[in-house]
C-alpha positions as MATLAB code, in Angstrom:
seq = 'XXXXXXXXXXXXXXXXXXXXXXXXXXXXXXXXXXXXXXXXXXXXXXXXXXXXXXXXXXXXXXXXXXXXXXXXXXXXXXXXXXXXXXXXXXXXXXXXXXXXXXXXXXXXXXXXXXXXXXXXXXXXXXXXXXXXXXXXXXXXXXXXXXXXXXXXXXXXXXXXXXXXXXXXXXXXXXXXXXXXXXXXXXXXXXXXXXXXXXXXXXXXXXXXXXXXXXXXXXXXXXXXXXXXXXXXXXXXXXXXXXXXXXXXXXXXXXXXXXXXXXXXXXXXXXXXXXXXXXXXXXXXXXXXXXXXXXXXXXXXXXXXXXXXXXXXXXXXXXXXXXXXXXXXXXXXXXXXXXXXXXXXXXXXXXXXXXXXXXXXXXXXXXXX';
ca = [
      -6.248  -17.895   -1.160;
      -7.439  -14.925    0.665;
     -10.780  -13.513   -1.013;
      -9.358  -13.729   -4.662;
     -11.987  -15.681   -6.404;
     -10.414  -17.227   -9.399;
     -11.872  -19.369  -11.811;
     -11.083  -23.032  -12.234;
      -8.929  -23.568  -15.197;
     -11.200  -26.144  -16.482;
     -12.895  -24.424  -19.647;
     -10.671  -21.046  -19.422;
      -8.868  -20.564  -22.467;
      -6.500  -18.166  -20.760;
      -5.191  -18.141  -17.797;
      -4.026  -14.323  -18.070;
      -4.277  -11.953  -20.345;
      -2.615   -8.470  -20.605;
      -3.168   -5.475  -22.111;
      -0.499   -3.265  -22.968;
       1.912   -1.628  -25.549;
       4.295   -3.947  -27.311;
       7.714   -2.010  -27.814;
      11.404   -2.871  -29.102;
      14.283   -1.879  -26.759;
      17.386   -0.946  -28.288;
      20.326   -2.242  -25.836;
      23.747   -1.129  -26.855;
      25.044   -2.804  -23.330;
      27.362   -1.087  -21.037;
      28.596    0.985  -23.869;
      27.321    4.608  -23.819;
      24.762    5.678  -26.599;
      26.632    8.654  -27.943;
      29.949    6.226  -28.361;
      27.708    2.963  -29.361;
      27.297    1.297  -33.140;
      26.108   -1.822  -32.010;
      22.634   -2.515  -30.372;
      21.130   -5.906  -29.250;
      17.403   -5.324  -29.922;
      14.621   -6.669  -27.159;
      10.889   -7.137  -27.411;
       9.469   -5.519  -24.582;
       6.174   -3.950  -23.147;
       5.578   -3.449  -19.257;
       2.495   -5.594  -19.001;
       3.794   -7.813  -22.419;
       6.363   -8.932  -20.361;
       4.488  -10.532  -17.242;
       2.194  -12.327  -19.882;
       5.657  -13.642  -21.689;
       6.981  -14.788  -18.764;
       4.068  -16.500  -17.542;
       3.941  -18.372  -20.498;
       7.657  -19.448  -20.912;
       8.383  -19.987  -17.736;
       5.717  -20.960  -15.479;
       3.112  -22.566  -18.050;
       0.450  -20.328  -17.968;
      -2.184  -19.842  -20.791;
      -1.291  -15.843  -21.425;
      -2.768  -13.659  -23.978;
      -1.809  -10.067  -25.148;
      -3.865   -7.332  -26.340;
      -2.262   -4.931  -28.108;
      -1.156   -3.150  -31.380;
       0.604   -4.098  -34.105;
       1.958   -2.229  -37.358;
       2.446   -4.590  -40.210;
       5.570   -3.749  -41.728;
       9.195   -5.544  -40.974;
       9.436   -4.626  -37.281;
       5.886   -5.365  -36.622;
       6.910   -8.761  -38.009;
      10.280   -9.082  -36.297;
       7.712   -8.255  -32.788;
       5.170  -10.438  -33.828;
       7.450  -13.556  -34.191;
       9.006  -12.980  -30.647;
       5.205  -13.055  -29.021;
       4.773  -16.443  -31.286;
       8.058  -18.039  -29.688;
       7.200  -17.238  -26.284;
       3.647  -19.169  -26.825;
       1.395  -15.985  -25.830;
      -1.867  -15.541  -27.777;
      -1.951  -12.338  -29.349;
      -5.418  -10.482  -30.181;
      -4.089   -7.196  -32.378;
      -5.645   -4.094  -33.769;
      -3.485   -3.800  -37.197;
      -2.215   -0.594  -38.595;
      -0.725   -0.039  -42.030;
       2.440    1.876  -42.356;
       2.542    4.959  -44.812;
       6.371    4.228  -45.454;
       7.310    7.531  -44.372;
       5.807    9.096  -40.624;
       3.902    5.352  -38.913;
       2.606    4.610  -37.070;
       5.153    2.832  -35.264;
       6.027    0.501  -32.801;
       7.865    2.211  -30.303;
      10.988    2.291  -29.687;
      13.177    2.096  -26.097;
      16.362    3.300  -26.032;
      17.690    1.283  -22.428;
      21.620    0.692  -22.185;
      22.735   -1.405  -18.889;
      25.312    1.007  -17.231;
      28.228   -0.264  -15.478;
      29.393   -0.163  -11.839;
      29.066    3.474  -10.674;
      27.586    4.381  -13.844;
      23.831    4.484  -14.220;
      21.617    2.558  -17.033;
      19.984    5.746  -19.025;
      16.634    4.919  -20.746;
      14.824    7.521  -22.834;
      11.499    7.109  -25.903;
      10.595    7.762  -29.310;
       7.364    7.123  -28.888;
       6.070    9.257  -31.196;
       2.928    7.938  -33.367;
       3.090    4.994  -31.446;
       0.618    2.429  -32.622;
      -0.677    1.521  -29.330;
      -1.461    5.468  -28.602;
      -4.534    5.371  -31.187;
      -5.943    2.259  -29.222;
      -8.868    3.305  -27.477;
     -12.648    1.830  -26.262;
     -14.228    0.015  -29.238;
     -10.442   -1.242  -30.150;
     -11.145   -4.707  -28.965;
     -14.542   -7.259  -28.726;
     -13.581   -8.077  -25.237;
     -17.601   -9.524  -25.058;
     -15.947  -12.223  -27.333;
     -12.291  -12.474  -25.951;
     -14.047  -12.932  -22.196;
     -16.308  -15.260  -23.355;
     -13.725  -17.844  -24.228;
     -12.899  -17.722  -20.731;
      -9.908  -15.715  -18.904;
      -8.700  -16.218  -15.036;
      -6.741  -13.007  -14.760;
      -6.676   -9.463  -16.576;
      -3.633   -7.342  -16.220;
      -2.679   -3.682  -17.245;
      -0.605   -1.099  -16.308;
       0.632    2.630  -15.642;
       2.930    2.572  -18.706;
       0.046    1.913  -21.276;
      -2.253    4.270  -19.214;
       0.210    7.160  -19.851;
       0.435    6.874  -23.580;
      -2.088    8.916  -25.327;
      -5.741   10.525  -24.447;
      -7.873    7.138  -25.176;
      -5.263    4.325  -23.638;
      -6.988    4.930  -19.947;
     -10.483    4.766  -21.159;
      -9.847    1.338  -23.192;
      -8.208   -0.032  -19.405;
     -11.261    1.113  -17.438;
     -13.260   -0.563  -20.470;
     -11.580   -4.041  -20.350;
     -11.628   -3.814  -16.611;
     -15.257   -3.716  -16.679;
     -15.250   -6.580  -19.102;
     -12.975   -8.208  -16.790;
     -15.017   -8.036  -13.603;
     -18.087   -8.613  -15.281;
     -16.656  -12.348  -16.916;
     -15.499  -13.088  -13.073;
     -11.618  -12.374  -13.998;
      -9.415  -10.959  -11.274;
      -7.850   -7.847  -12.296;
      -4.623   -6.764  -11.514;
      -2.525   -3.213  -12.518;
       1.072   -2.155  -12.202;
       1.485    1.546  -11.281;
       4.468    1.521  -13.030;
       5.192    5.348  -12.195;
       7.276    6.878  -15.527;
       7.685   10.836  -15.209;
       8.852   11.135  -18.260;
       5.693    9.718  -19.927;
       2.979   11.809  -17.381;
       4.918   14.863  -18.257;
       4.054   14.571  -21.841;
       0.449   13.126  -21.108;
      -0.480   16.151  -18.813;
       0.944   18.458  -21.173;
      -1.327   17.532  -23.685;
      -4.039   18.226  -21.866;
      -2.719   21.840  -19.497;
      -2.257   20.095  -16.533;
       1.045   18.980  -14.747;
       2.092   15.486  -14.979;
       1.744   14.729  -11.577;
      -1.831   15.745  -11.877;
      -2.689   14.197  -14.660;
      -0.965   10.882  -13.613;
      -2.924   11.126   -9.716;
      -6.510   11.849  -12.108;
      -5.793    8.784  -14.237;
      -4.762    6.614  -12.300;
      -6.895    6.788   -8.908;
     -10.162    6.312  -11.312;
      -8.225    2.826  -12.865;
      -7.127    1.729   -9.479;
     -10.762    1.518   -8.170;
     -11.604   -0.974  -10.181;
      -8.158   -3.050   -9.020;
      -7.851   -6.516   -7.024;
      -4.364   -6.863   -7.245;
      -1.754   -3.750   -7.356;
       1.952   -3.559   -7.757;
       3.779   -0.624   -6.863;
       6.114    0.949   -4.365;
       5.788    3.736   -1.984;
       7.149    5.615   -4.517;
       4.419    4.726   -6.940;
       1.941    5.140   -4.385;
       2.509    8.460   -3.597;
       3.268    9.867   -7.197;
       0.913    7.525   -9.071;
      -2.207    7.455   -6.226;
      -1.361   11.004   -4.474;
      -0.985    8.972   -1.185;
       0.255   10.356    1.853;
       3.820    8.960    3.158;
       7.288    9.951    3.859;
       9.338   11.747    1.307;
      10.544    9.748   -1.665;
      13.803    8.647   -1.408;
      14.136    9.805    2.488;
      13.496    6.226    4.164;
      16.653    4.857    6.550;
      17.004    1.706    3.966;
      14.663    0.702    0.550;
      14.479   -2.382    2.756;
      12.890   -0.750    5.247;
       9.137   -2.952    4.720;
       7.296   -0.247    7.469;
       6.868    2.504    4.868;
       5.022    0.763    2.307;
       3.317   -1.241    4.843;
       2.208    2.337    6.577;
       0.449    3.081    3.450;
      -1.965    0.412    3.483;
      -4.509    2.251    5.325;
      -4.383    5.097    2.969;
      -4.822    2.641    0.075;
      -7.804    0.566    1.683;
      -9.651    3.790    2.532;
      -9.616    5.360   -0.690;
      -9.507    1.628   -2.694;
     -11.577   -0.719   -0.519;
     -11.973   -2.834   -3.390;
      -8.170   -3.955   -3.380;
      -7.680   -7.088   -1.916;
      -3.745   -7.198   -2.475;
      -0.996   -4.526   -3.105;
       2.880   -5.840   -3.526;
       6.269   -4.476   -4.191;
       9.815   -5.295   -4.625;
      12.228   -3.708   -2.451;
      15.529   -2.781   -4.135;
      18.817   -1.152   -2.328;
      20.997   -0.020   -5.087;
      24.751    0.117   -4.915;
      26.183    0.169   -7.970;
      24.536   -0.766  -11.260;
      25.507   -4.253  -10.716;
      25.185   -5.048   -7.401;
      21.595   -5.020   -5.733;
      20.406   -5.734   -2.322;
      16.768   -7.501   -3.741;
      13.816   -7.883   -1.283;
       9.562   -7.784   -1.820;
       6.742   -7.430    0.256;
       2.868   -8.379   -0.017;
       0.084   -7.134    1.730;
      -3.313   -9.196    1.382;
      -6.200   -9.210    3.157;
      -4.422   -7.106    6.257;
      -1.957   -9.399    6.628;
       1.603   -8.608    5.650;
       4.700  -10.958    4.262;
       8.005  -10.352    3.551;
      11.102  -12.047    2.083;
      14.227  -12.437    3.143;
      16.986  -10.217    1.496;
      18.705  -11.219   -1.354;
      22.240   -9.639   -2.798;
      22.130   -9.895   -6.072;
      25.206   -9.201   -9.284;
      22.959   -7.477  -11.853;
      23.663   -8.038  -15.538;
      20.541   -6.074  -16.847;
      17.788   -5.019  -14.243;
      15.300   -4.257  -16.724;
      12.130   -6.150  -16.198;
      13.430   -7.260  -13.198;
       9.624   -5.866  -11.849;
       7.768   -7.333  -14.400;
       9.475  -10.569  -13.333;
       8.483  -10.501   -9.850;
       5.033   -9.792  -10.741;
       4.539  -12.812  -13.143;
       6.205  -15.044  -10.169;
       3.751  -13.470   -7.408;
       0.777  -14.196  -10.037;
       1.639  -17.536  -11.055;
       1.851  -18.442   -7.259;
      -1.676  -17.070   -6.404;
      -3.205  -18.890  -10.009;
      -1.789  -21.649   -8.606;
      -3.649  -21.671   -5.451;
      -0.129  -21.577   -3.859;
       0.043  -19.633    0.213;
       0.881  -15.542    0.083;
       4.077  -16.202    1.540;
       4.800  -18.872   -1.253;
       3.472  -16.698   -4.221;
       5.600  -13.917   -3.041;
       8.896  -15.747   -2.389;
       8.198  -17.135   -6.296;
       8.045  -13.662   -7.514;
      10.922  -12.890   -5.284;
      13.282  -15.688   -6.960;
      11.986  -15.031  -10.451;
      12.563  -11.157  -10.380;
      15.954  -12.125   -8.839;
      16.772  -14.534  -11.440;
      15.409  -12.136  -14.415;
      18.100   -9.362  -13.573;
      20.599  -12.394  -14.737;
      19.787  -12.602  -18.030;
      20.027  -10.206  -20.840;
      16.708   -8.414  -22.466;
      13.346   -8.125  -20.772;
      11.973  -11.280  -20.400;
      12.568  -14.322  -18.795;
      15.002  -17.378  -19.660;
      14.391  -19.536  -16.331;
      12.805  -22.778  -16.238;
      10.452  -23.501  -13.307;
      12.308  -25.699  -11.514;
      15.347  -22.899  -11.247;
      12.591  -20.668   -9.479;
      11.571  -22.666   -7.289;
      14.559  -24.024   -6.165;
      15.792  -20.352   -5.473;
      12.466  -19.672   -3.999;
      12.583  -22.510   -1.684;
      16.838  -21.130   -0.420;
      19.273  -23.027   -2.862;
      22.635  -21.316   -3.938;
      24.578  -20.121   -6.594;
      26.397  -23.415   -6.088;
      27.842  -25.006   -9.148;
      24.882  -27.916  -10.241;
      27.052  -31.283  -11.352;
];
């Protein structure tokens, strides 16, 4: 498998573990917040959700780092990591009843047609924001053996200490012989707040953070977009390509990203043509080792396309655990990601066999 050097699972007590916010998501559905009294509630987190979905669907040992406050919704997120089977290692906070901290809240409805999903935050005293180097004994957590560290651009955004306590548990990472992997994850609205805190823009402040985490990355996920906003690469204007399908311009931007990261050894993406909030044209692309793969393109009827992302990148990872060929690991992450937007919330609710049977070219075709 290229020159990712995993462990052998023999002795590892986790095959993956994340580290990343842990969040609810408020989902009123395709009814819009200022008319909605009804809300389907989600447990969510960007880099949460690739270790849940490992877990559930594909098998995988997966861990979480992350915060928790112990009052009822800290409970109510607590017992959704348990049912899932991902082993949690949490910093506790108390609640003072009154101001947090809190687990965060996300505020995501799911559009409709020609009508756009809206997502906005309260992330205010978030829980996860006071996490920070010394937070976790990752001398100890290591120890017990992990394949595969994961973070992310979300978590990196969320406070003054989050990007120190990544760069920290990379180090762990590298040094216990882990392969690392990070998720640019690009949100504007979070950088804004993040560089304001600090005088600077949140461009700035998200090209600063982020360039000194990715240097220390095997594996990255993001698109061109994420590239350029979250990395400060060179490429063609956002949102100016002939078709998001269009593989050449995130391929073109390999050269930038191996000159300034020569440590990354992969860097993958979906590739998502949006016409109407329910009806996607769904492709992804991997780049390893100089050597480029694509899938074929998929048209898919959206129910909810959040996590959609985090789906394709537990599929990609599972496949390259697994020992399985680039093209193979990407077409799983290509069928699970597919198959994610399908179901309602943030995580996953397809079995393996489903994936790779979609992976492998099956149909929508009634199954007697």
């Amino acid at each position: 498998m290229a020159n990712l050097k995993l462990a052998p699972k023999a002795g590892q007590a986790h095959d993956f573990l994340a580290l990343g916010a842990l969040v609810t998501r408020l989902d009123p559905g395709i009814v819009p917040f200022s008319q909605a009294d009804r809300y389907e509630l989600h447990v969510s987190g960007g880099e949460y959700n690739v270790a849940a979905n490992l877990s559930s669907c594909f098998g995988q040992r997966a861990a979480i780092a992350s915060a928790i406050v112990d009052y009822p919704i800290g409970q109510r997120v607590e017992r959704a990591v348990r049912s899932v089977g991902v082993t949690p290692y949490y910093v506790r906070f108390a609640h003072d009843g009154v101001r947090g901290p809190n687990m965060a809240t996300v505020w995501s409805d799911r559009g409709q047609g020609s009508r756009a999903p809206v997502v906005f935050y309260n992330r205010a005293n978030e829980a996860a924001g006071l996490l920070g180097p010394g937070s976790f004994d990752w001398a100890s957590i290591f120890a017990k053996g992990v394949r595969w560290f994961h973070s992310g651009g979300i978590f990196s955004a969320l406070s003054p200490t989050t990007p120190a306590l990544v760069l920290e548990a990379m180090d762990a990472a590298h040094k216990a012989g882990a392969v690392v992997s990070f998720d640019l994850n690009y949100r504007a609205k979070l950088w804004q707040v993040a560089g304001s805190a600090g005088g600077q823009t949140g461009a700035s402040k998200a090209v600063d953070t982020l360039r000194q985490i990715v240097s220390k990355v095997d594996v990255l996920v993001g698109n061109e977009e994420d590239l350029q906003k979250g990395l400060g690469l060179k490429g063609p204007e956002v949102g100016k390509a002939a078709s998001k399908l269009d593989t050449s311009v995130f391929l073109g931007m390999m050269e930038g990203v191996t000159r300034d990261f020569p440590g990354i050894k992969a860097v993958a993406t979906t590739l998502r043509e949006v016409h109407s909030t329910n009806r996607h044209s769904w492709g992804a692309v991997l780049w390893m080792d100089g050597k480029s793969w694509s899938t074929p393109t998929m048209e898919l009827d959206v129910y909810d396309r959040v996590g959609g992302g985090d789906g394709f990148a537990a599929g990609l990872f599972h496949g390259l655990l697994e020992g399985r060929s680039p093209e193979e690991a990407l077409r799983l992450g290509w069928a699970h990601g597919a198959l994610l937007t399908t179901y309602p919330g943030d995580t996953t609710m397809a079995s393996l066999a489903e994936v790779e049977a979609l992976a492998a070219g099956s149909s929508a075709r009634i199954q007697r």
